[in-house]
N, C-alpha and C positions, 0 to 999 in steps of 0.2 A: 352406881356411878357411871356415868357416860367419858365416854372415849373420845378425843375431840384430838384429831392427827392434825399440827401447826406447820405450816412453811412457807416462807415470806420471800418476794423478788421485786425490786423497787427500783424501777431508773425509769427518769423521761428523758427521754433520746430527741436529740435536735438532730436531722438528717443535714442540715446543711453547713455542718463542721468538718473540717479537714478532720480532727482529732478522732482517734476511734479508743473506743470506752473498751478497758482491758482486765485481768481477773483482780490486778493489781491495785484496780481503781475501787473495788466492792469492800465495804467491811462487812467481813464475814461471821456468822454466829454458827455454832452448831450444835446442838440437843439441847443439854441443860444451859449452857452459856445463853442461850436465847433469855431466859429467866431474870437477868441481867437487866434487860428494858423495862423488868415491873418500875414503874416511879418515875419515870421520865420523861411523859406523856405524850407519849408519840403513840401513833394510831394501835401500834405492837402492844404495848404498856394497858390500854384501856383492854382490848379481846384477855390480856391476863388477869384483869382487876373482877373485871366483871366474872370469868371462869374459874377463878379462884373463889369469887364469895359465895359462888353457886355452885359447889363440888363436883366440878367439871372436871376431867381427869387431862391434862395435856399433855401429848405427847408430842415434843417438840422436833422437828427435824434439823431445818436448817433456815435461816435466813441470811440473804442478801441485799446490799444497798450502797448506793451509792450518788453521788452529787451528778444533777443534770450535767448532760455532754453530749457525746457524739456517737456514732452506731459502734453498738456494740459486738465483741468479736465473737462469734459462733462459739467458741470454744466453755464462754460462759455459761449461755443454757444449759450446753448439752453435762457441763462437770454439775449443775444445777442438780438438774434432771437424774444425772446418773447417783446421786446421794438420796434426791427425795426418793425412788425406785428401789434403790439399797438398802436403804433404811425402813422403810415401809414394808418390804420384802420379807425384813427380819423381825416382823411383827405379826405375822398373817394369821397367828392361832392368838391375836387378839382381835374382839369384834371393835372394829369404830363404826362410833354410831354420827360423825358430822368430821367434813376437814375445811380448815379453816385458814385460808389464805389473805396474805398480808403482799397488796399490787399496787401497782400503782394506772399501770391501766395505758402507759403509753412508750410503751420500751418495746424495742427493733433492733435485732441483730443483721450480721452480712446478709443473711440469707429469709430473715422470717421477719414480714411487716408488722406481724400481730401474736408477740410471744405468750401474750396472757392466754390469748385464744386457744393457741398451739400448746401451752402446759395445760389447761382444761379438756381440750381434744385428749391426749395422754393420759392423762388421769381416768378419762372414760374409757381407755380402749385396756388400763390395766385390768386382767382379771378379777384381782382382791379388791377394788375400789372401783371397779365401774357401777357401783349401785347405789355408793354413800353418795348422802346429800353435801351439796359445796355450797359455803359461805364466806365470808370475810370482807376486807373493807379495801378500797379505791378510793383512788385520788380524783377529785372534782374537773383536772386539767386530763381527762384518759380521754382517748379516743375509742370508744365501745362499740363491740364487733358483733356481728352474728354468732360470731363462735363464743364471745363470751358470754350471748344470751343462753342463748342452746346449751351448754353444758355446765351451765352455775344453776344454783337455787335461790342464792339470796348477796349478791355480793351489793353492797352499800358504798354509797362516795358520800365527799364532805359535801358541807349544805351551806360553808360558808368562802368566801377567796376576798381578804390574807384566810390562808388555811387553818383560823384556830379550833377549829373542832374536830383536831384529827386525833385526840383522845375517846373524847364524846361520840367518833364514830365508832371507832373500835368497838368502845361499852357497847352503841346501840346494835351494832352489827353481831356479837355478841349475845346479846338477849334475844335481838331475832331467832336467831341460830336454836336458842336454850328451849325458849316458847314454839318454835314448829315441832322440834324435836317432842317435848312432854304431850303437845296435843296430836302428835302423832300426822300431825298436817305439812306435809314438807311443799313450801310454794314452788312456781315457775316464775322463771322473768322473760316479760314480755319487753319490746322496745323497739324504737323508731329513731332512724336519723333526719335531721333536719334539713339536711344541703347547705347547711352554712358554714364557713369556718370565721370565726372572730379570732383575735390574740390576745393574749394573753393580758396585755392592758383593758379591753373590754369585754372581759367576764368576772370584775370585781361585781362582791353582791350585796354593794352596800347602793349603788349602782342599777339603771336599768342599762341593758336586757336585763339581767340576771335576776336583779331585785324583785321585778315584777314574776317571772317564771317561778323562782322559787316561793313566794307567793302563793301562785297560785299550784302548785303543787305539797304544799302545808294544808294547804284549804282543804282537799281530796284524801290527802290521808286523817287528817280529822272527822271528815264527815262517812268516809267510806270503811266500813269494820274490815271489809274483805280487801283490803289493799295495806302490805304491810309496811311499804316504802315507795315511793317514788324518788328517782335520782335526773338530777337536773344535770347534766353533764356539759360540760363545756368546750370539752376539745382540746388537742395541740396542734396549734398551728405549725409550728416548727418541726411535725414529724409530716413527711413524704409518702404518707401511705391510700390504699386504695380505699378503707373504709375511715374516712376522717371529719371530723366538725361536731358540731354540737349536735346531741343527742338525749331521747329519756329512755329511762326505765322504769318500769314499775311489777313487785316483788307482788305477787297475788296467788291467790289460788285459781282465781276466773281469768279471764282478758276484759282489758279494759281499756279497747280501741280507742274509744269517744272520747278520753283525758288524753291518751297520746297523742291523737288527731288535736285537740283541742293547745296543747303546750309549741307541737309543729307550727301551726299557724300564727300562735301569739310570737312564737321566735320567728317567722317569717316578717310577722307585719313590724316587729322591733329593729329588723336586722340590720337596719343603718347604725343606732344605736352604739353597737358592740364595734364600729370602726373609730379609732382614736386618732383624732386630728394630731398633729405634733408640731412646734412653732422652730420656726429656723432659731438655732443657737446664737448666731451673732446680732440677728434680731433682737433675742432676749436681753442678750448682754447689754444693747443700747437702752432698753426700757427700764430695766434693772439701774443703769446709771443716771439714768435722767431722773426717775420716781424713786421716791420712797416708799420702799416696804417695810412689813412688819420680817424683824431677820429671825432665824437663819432664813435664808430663800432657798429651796431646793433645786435642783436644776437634774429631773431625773432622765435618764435617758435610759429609753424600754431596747433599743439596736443592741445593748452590751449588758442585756440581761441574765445576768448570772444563773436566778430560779432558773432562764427559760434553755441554760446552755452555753453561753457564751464562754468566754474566756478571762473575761472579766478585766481585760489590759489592755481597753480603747485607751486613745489619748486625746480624743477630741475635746472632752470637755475641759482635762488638762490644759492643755494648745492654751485653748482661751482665756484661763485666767491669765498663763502665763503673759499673752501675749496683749490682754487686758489691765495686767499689771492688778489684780483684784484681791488684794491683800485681804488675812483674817478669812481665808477659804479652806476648806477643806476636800479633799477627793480618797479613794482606797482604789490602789491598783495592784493587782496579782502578780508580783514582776518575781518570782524566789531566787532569780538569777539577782539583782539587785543585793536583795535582802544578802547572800552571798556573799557578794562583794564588801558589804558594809561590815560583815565580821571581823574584819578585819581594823578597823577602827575603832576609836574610843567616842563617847557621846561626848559632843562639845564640837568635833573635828567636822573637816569639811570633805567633799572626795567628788569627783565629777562624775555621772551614771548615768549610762543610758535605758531610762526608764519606760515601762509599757512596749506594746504594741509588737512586742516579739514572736513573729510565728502565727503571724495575725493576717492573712488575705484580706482584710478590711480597712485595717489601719493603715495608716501613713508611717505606721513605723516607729522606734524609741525615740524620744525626746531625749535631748540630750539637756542636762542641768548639772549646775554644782549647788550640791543640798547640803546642810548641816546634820546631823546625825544628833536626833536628840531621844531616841529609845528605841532597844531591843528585847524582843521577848520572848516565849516561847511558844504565843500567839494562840494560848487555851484559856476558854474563857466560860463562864455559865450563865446561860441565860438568864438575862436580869427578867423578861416575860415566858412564863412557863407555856404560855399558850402560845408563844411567837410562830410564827408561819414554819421557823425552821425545825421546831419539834415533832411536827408530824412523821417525820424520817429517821431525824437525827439526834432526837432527846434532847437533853438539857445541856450536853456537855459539850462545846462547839471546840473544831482543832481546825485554826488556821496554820497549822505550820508555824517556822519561825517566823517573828516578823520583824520590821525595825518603820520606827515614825521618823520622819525626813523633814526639812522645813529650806523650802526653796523661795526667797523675796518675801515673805509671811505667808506663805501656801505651804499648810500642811499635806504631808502623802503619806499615806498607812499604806505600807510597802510588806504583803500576804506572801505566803507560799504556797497555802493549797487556798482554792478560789473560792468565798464566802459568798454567798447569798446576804446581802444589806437587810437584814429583817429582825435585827437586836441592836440595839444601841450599847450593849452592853460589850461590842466587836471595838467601837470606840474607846470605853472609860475604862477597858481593861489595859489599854495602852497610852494610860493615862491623857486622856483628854477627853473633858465633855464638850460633844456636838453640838449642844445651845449654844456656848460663846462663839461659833463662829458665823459668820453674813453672807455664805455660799457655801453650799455642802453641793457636790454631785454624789447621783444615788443613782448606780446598775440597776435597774431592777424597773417590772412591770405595774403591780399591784402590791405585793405582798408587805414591801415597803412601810406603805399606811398604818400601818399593827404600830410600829416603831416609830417612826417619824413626825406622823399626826399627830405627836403627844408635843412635839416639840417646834413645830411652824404651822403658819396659816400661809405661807404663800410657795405656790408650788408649778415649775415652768413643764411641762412636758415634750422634752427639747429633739431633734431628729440630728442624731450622730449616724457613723458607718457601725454596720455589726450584722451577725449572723438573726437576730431576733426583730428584724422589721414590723411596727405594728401594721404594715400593709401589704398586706397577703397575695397584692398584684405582685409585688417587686420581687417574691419568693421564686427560686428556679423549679418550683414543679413536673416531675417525673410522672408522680403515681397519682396524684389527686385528680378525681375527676373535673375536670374543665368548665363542667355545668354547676357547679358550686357555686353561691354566692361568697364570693362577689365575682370569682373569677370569670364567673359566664358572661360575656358581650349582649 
């Protein structure tokens, strides 16, 4: 039986949030409790399904996770760090034959732009593990460093964005692992970045750029024995660091210049593609009232994208109905200060609140309304899609905090306490209201969205509000990015 040492660290960091990501913010697993995620299908869940069926010995450490935000405080890696090191420590008269990490691929602390890198650097300079081979799975949104090339062997990203195959990775990443190991072939990864950065609204890959890339990176591992993966990688826009943009890899025993050269070029000649036009809001509002659509109509705005970071408590798209008077609308604003307030009432009653935009450098600030209080809950819900974008991290089991639903002129507000990513319909009808019956939904969110919402509209505005997640990469305050980037270079 093979030894397979487990430890997981998962946040994508927006550097351009006041907010900084603290140990409080992580849910945290440790040894056996890890065991916890078999069933839930997040990227963790599959590396267990598959190591389990194939009597793989896990020894689990610790893992970490936590909902996109803002840089996070040194204090986390290093209590990380000092458990994986402790805990591995206390194992060294066992042999591990593979260790298997569960990243995300674009998390930064105070002081380290590129943590994945720097836990793989450590890993290599520990005595008892500088020789075992590293595996495990990453998220399609990472920023992939040299350091991550250099001291992994086989780490895998998802191949689709909404993310549903972040179980399906785990398994494959997984079996890679299982299969180098019995043939005794342990790969290298080669990789190449592009010079481009896109956001996160254009790197869905149902979608070109993306569609086409991944494409043609299926083609190559089909055709090619000696290539065990290639990874299409997409980038985070919203992290401020020196090695950033879309990127590939590919998991070989050989090098396999000519595909990487050949994936750079096709994302060069694409790269207008991956820039998402966005249409002024009060614009839309006018076209919206003049035309008929087929309803619900979305009105997403990627600036207050929750996956990508935000804070999830714009009020712009708010503002507007209000002051459109757009009855039969719906929005979800992060306000717990709100929710708060509202305990104190009975459902039926009314109470005046100053909602959103709290602590918000972007926003215009809380909107002030007197709402009706028509439900409180205790804001847990389960994913009605097991594969939803949000399982890949977070499982099945979604905790918005308390919440309470508000109804202001016929504008509903699903009023959160911790900040939901819009990627389950099932964040609606567990607070009792289904999404179909209403003629305006605003939706935080970049891509991910589509998994959920696709199922329920065909018309969809992609609107430009204030927010820390601009899909344009000019507007971004860059520090560390290099400047020859497309688009950024003149």
């Amino acid at each position: 039986m093979k030894n397979i040492l487990f430890a997981g660290i998962f946040h994508e960091t927006n550097c351009f949030l006041q907010e900084k990501t603290r140990m409080k913010d992580f849910d945290i697993l440790k040894k056996n409790e890890i065991f916890e995620l078999k069933g839930d299908c997040s990227q963790v869940s599959g590396f267990i399904d598959f190591s389990l069926s194939n009597n793989l010995n896990i020894i689990p450490i610790v893992n970490y996770t936590a909902t996109p935000s803002g840089i996070v405080e040194d204090e986390v890696l290093e209590y990380f760090w000092q458990e994986f090191e402790r805990e591995s420590n206390e194992i060294k008269s066992t042999k591990i034959d593979a260790i298997f990490l569960s990243l995300h691929g674009a998390m930064i602390t105070e002081s380290i732009f590129d943590v994945e890198g720097e836990i793989l650097k450590r890993i290599k300079k520990n005595e008892y593990l500088k020789n075992v081979p590293i595996f495990g799975v990453f998220d399609l949104h990472a920023n992939f460093t040299k350091s991550m090339a250099k001291n992994s062997n086989g780490l895998i990203c998802y191949q689709k964005n909404p993310h549903t195959d972040a179980y399906d990775t785990g398994f494959r990443a997984a079996k890679l692992m299982f299969e180098s190991l019995n043939q005794k072939k342990i790969p290298k990864t080669y990789f190449v970045n592009a010079n481009i950065i896109w956001p996160p609204s254009g790197t869905g890959t149902l979608n070109d750029p993306m569609k086409t890339l991944e494409k043609i990176a299926r083609k190559y591992e089909q055709v090619n024995d000696d290539i065990l993966a290639i990874n299409v990688i997409g980038g985070f826009s919203f992290a401020d660091v020196p090695e950033s943009g879309v990127a590939f890899s590919i998991i070989s025993n050989n090098e396999n210049n000519k595909i990487l050269e050949e994936l750079k070029l096709t994302a060069n000649k694409l790269k207008n593609k991956g820039l998402v036009q966005e249409d002024n809001l009060e614009e839309v509002i006018r076209k919206i009232c003049k035309n008929k659509y087929k309803e619900p109509i979305l009105l997403v705005e990627p600036a207050d994208n929750i996956g990508g970071g935000s804070q999830g408590n714009g009020t712009d798209i708010l503002r507007t109905l209000v002051s459109n008077k757009l009855e039969n609308s719906g929005v979800i604003i992060n306000d717990p200060d709100s929710v708060h307030e509202l305990q104190t009432i009975n459902i039926g009653e009314y109470k005046d609140l100053q909602i959103g935009g709290k602590n918000n450098p972007f926003d215009k600030g809380p909107l002030k309304l007197n709402v009706k209080l028509i439900n409180k809950t205790n804001g847990s819900f389960v994913l009605e899609d097991k594969q939803s974008h949000l399982a890949a991290s977070r499982g099945q089991l979604i905790e918005m905090g308390p919440c309470a639903v508000v109804n202001h002129n016929g504008i509903t507000i699903l009023l959160t306490s911790k900040k939901t990513p819009p990627f389950d319909l099932g964040q609606w009808r567990s607070q009792g209201i289904n999404p179909e019956t209403f003629s305006l939904i605003g939706v935080k969110a970049a891509v991910a969205y589509r998994q959920a919402y696709d199922k329920i509209s065909n018309t969809t505005f992609i609107v430009e509000t204030a927010g820390p997640c601009s899909n344009n990469p000019r507007k971004l305050p860059y520090k560390n990015v290099p400047h020859s980037i497309f688009p950024l270079r003149t």
